[in-house]
C-alpha positions as CSV (number, residue, x, y, z in Angstrom):
1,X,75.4,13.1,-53.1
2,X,74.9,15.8,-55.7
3,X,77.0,13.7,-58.1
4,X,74.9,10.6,-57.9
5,X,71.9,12.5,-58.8
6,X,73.0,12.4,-62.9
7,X,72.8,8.4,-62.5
8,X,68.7,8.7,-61.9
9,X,65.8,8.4,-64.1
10,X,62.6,9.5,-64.1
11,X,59.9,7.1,-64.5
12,X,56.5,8.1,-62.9
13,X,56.1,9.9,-66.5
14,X,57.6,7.5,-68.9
15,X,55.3,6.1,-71.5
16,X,55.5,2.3,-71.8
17,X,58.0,1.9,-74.9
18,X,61.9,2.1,-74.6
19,X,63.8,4.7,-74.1
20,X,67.9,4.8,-73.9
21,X,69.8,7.2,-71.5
22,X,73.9,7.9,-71.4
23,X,75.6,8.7,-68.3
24,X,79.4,8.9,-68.0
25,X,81.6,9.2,-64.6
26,X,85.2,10.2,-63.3
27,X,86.7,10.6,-60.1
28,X,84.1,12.2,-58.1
29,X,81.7,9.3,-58.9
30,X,83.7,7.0,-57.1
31,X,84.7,9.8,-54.2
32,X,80.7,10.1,-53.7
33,X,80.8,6.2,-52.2
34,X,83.5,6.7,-49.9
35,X,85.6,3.2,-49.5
36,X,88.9,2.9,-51.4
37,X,87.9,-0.2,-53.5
38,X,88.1,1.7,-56.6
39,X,89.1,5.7,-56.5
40,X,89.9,7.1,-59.7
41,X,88.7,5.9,-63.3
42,X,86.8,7.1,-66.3
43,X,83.8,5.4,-67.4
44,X,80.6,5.4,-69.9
45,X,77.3,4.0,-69.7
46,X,74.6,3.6,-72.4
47,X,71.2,2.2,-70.2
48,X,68.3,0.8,-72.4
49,X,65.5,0.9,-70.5
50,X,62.1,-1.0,-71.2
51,X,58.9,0.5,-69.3
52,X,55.9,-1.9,-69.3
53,X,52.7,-1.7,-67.3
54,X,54.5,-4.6,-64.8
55,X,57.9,-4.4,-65.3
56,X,61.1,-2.1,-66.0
57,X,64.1,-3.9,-67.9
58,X,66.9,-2.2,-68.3
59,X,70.1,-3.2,-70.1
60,X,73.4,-1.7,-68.5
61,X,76.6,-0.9,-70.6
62,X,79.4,-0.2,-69.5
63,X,82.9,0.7,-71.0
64,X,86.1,2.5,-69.4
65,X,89.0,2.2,-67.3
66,X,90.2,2.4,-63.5
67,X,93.5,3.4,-62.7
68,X,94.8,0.7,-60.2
69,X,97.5,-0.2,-58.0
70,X,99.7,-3.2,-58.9
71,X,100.0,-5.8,-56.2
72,X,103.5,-6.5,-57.1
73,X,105.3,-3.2,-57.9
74,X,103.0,-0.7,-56.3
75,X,102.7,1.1,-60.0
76,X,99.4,2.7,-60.7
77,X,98.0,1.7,-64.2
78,X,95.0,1.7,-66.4
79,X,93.0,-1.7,-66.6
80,X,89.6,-1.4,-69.5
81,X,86.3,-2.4,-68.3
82,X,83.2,-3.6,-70.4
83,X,80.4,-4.9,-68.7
84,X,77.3,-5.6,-70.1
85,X,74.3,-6.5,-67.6
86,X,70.7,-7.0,-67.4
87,X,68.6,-5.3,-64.2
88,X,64.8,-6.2,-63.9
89,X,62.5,-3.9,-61.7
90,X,59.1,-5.4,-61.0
91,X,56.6,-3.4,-59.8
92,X,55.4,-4.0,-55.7
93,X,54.1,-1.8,-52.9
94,X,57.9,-1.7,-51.2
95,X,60.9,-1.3,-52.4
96,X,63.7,-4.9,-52.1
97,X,66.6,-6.6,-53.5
98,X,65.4,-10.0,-54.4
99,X,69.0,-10.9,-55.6
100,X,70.3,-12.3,-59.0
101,X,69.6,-8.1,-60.4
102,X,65.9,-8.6,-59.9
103,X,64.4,-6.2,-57.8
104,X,61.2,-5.3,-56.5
105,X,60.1,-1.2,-57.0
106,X,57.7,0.7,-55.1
107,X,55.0,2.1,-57.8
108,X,55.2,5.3,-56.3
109,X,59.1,6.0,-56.6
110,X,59.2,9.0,-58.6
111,X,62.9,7.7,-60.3
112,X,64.7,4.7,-60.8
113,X,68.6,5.3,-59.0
114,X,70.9,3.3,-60.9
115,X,74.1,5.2,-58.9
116,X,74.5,2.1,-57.1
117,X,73.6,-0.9,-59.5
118,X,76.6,1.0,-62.1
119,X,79.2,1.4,-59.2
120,X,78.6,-2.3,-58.2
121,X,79.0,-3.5,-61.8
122,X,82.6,-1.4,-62.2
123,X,83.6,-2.6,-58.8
124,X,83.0,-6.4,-59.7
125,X,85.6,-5.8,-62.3
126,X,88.2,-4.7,-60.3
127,X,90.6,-8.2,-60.2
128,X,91.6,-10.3,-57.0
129,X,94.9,-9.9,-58.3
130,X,95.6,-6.5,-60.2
131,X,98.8,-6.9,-61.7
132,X,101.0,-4.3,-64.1
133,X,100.3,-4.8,-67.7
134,X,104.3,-5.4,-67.9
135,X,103.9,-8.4,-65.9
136,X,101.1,-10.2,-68.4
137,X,102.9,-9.5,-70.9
138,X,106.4,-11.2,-70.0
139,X,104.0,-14.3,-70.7
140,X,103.8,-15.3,-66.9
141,X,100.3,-17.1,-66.0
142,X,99.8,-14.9,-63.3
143,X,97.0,-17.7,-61.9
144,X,99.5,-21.0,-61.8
145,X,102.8,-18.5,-60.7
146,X,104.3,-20.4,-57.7
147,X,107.8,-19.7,-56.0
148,X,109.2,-23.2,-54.8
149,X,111.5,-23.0,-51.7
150,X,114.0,-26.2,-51.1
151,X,116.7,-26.8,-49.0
152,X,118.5,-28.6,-51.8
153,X,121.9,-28.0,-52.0
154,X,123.3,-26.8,-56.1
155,X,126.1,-29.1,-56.2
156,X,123.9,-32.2,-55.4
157,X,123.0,-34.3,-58.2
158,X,119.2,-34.6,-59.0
159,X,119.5,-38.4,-58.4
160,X,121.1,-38.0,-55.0
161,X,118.4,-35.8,-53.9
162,X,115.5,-37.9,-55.1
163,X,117.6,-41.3,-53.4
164,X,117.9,-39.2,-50.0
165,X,113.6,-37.9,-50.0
166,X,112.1,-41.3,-50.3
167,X,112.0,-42.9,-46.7
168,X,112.2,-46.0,-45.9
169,X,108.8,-46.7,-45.7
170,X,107.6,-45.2,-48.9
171,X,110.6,-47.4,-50.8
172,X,108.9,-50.9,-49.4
173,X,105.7,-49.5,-51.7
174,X,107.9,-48.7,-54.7
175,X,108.9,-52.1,-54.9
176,X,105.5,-53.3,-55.0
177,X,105.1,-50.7,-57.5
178,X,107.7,-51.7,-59.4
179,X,106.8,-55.4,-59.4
180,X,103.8,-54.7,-61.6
């Protein structure tokens, strides 16, 4: 956990005015959280951070790349991050997550960990789907891509094939259809 030490602040002895902090990360940032979401990448992070007597803002961004795995071909590439998010630390007697980046800080912590708030942004941009540059760029909409299976036969005739799938029942409504 060595390596997640580089992502904390101290802020028992910050004045209250802004300050701005860098922090960048490789491989062993994401090998300190040990799941297999996201493993290797390169990334930089500029943090603005706003002390008041109640309240810490800080304003997280973050640009870079994670190598990935395409879902279709198995390839590894590069895909570029760039998030850019808002954190607000309010101060309380106990430390808690009140959700929507709002969180509630103990007055006492000696430093503010942002390890975990940075590796949740990054993994957030990780896509459902991760697909091979190649593969956008054949101009496929990767969302709306569909394979359609049917039992059609090629030397059919479209008409023939549209007669032969409306039943009997459903031609009684086209009629009615038809009459209007």
């Amino acid at each position: 956990m060595k390596v997640l030490e580089a992502y904390q602040i101290p802020i028992i002895s910050l004045e209250d005015k802004a300050y701005q902090y860098t922090f960048s990360g490789d491989d062993s940032f994401f090998a300190a959280f040990e799941q297999d979401w996201v493993e290797k990448g390169t990334f930089n992070v500029t943090v603005d951070l706003m002390k008041s007597a109640l309240m810490i803002q800080v304003q997280l961004q973050i640009t870079g790349s994670l190598e990935l795995t395409c879902d279709r071909s198995l390839e590894r590439f590069d895909s570029p991050i760039a998030v850019n998010e808002k954190l607000i630390f309010k101060y309380s007697d106990h430390n808690e997550d009140m959700g929507d980046n709002l969180f509630l800080l103990d007055r006492k912590e000696p430093k503010l960990d942002l390890s975990q708030d940075i590796f949740d942004f990054i993994a957030l941009e990780v896509p459902m789907k991760k697909l091979h540059p190649k593969f956008l760029a054949e101009g496929a909409d990767t969302e709306t891509d569909e394979f359609i299976y049917t039992t059609d036969r090629a030397d059919a005739s479209p008409s023939q094939s549209a007669e032969e799938a409306t039943a009997p029942r459903w031609a009684a409504l086209q009629k009615l259809k038809d009459l209007k």
